[in-house]
Each structure stands twice: as structure tokens, then as C-alpha cells.
C-alpha positions in Angstrom: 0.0 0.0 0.0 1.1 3.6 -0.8 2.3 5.4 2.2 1.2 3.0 4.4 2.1 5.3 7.3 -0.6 8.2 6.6 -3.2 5.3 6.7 -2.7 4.3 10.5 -5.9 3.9 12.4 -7.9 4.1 9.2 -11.3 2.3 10.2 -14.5 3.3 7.3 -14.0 4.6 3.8 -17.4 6.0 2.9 -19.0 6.4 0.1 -21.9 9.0 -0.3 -24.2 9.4 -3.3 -26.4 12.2 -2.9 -29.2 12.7 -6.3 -29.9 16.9 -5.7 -32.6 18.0 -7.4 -32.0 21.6 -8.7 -34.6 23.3 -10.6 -35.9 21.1 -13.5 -32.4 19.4 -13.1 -31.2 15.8 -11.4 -27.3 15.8 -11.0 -25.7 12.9 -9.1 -22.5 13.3 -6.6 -20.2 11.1 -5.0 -18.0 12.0 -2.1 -15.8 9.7 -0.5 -14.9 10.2 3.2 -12.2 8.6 5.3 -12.2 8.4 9.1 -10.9 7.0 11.8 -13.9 6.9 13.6 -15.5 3.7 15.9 -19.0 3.8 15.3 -21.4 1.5 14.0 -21.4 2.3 10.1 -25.3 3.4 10.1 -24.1 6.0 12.5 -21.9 7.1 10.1 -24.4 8.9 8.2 -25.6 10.5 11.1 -21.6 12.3 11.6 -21.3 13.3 8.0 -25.0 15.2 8.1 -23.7 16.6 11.2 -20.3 18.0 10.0 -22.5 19.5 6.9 -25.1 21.3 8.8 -22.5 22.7 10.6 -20.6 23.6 7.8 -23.3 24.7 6.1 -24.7 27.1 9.1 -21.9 28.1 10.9 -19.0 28.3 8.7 -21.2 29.0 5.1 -22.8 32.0 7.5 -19.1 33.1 8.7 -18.1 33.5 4.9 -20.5 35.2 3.6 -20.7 37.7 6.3 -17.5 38.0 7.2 -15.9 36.9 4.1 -13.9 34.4 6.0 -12.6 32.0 3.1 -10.6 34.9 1.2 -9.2 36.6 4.2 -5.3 35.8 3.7 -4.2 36.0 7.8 -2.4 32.7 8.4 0.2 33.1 10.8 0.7 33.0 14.6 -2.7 33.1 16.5 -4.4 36.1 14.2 -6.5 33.1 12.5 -7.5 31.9 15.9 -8.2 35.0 17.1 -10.1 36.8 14.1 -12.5 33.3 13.9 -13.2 34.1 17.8 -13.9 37.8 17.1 -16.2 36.7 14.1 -18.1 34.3 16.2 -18.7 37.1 18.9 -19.9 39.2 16.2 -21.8 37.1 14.2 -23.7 36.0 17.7 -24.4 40.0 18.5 -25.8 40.4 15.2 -28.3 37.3 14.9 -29.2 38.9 18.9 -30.2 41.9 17.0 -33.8 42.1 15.9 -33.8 44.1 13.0 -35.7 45.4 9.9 -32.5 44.5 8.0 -33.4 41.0 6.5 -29.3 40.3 6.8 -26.1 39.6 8.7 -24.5 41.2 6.5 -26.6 44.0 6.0 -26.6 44.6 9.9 -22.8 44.2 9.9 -22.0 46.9 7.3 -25.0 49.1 9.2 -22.9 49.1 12.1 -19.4 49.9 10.5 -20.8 52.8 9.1 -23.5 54.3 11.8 -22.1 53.8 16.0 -25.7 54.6 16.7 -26.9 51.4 14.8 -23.4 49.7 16.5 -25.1 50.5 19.7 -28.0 49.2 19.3 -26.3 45.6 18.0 -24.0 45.9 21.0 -27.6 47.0 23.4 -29.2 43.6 22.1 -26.4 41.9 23.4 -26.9 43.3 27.1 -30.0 42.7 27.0 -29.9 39.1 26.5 -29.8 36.6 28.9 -26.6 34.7 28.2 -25.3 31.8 30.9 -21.9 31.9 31.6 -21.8 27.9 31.1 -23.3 27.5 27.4 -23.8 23.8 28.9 -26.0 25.2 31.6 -29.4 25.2 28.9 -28.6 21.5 27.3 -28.5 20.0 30.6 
């Protein structure tokens, strides 16, 4: 085998076919996924829907509000930092009720006008937020 090494604890390969249905238009996908995983295989599916609603939500949110893909910081801990800033944000804006139908909309608002910052940064205070984000799944 080919770099047998990089294939140490290897467990599933996975194959997904997913039949989307765009318009008036069928289109057919296959994605393979490797994992070390131990899970019963059904389970599986249940881990890859998870890392795309996640992807999907979070990160797919995070990019096109913050356009998070292009930004070209890479070293040291700015990355780490910025995607903890953009979290914070992206959690005072969706706290904001607002006529503004988007995040991104909201987020330029409040670059441009400190009174509409304010009133972001107000929704935050006003929310009730535990300081153990476990306390509410408990």
C-alpha cells in the first residue's frame, strides 16, 4: 500500500451518493470520506449530516458575512483570534432584531453608523446569556 504510514488507524471509507434535485435538473455526486472513527457504520451517516449542517450554518454564515474564506491571515494566533472575534460578532448580530433582513446587511449598518453599533451591542446586554453555554442543554 502507498504510504502506508498516513493510513494508520484508518477504520471506514465511505461512500456518499447524494441525487440533488436543482430546478428542473437531477445531477448525481459522490463524495468519499475517510475516518478513523468507531462507530457503528449506520451511525456514520448521522456524523457526516452533522459536519455538513455545521458547515453549512456556521461556517457558510461566517463567509458570507464575514468573508472568511478569502481573508489571507495565516500566521501565529491572528486566525485563531479573528475566527473568535467573528463568532462574537456574528452571535451580537443574529441577537439583533432588525428590519435589515441580513447579517451582512446589519454588519455593514454598524461599521458605518455607531448609533446602529449601539443598538447591536444594546441587544447583546439585554440578552440573557449563561456563563456555562452547557448550563441550557443540561
Amino acid at each position: 500500500m502507498h504510504n502506508q504510514d498516513n493510513w494508520v488507524g484508518l477504520k471506514w471509507v465511505v461512500m456518499v451518493v447524494r441525487v440533488p434535485h436543482i430546478w428542473n435538473q437531477r445531477t448525481r455526486e459522490v463524495q468519499f470520506y475517510l475516518t478513523s472513527l468507531n462507530c457503528y457504520p449506520p451511525n456514520l451517516g448521522q456524523v457526516i449530516r452533522f459536519h455538513w449542517a455545521l458547515e453549512n450554518g456556521l461556517h457558510w454564515t461566517l463567509d458570507v458575512t464575514f468573508s472568511e474564506h478569502p481573508c489571507g491571515v495565516r500566521t501565529g494566533h491572528a486566525p485563531q483570534n479573528l475566527a473568535l472575534l467573528r463568532r462574537i460578532a456574528l452571535n451580537a448580530l443574529n441577537l439583533k432584531q432588525s428590519l435589515k433582513p441580513s447579517n451582512r446587511q446589519k454588519s455593514n449598518g454598524a461599521a458605518m453608523d455607531n448609533n446602529y453599533m449601539l443598538t447591536v451591542l444594546t441587544a447583546c446586554l439585554s440578552q440573557q446569556i449563561p456563563l456555562n453555554p452547557l448550563v441550557n442543554r443540561i
